[in-house]
N, C-alpha and C positions, 0 to 999 in steps of 0.2 A: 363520540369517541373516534380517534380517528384508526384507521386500518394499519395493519401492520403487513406488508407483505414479505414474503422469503422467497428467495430465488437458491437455483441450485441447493438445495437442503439434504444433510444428509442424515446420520445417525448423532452423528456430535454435531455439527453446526451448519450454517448454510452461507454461502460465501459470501451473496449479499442481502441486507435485510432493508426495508424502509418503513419510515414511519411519518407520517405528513408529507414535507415537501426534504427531508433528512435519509441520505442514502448513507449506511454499518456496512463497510467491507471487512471480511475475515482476515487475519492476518497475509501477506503474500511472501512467497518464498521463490527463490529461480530453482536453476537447475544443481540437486547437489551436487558439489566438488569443482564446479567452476567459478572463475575468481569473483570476488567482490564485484566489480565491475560488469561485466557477465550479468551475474544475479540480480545485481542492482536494474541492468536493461531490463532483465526481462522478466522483472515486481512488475516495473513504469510499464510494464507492454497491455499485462494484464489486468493494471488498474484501471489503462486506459479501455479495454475491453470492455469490462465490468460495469465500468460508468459510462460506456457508450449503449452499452444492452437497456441499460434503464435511461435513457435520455440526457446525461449528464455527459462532463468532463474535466480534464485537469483544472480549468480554471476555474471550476465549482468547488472543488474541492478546500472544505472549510481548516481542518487540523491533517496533522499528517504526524504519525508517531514511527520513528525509526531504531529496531535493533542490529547494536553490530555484535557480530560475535566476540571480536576485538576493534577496542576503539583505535589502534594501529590503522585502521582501514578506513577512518573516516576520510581521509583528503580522495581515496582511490572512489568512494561511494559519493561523495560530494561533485566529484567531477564530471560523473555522468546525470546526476541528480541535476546539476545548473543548467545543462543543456538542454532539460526536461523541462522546468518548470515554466510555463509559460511565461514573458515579461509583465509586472505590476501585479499577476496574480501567486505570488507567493503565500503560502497559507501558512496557519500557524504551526508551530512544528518542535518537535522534541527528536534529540536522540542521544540513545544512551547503548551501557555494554551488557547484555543480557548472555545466559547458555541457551541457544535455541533449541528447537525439538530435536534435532540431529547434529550431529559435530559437521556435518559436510554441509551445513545451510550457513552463510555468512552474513546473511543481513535481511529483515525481515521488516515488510512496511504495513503497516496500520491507517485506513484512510476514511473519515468522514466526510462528507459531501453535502452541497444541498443539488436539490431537484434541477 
């Protein structure tokens, strides 16, 4: 059976979890009340964080699930997003219009990874 480890854990959830050679990152959110843009940097800052603490990085990263608070904002979160992903490793990816946890969060990233 293979191990499950948690990183940063807290009462409700841990930010990141792995299981074999598969890194679960927790949802990521920037700063409330700055723009799309903005927040969208600095998801990408802390994803790149997250999967650099466990050995990984962007171009491991398997699925990628994107909320916007309004889909109004996808070209704004797209544009920082393209200059993110590294070239040929674009992963699989969804995004859609959700109510995030707070009105002042505008775009919230979801990211699977392998090891």
């Amino acid at each position: 059976m293979s191990e499950i480890t948690r990183k940063h854990t807290g009462a409700r959830m841990s930010q990141i979890v792995m299981h074999g050679d598969t890194i679960y990152l927790a949802g990521q959110v920037g700063t409330a009340g700055d723009s799309v843009a903005d927040q969208t940097r600095s998801c990408l800052e802390k994803i790149d964080t997250l999967l650099a603490e466990v050995g990984s990085d962007k171009t491991r990263i398997l699925q990628t699930t994107i909320w916007l608070a309004d889909m109004a904002d996808f070209a704004e979160m797209n544009a920082v997003w393209d200059g993110w992903v590294a070239e040929g490793h674009a992963p699989a990816r969804a995004c859609g219009e959700a109510k995030l946890a707070r009105p002042d969060f505008k775009v919230e990233f979801l990211v699977t990874a392998a090891l």
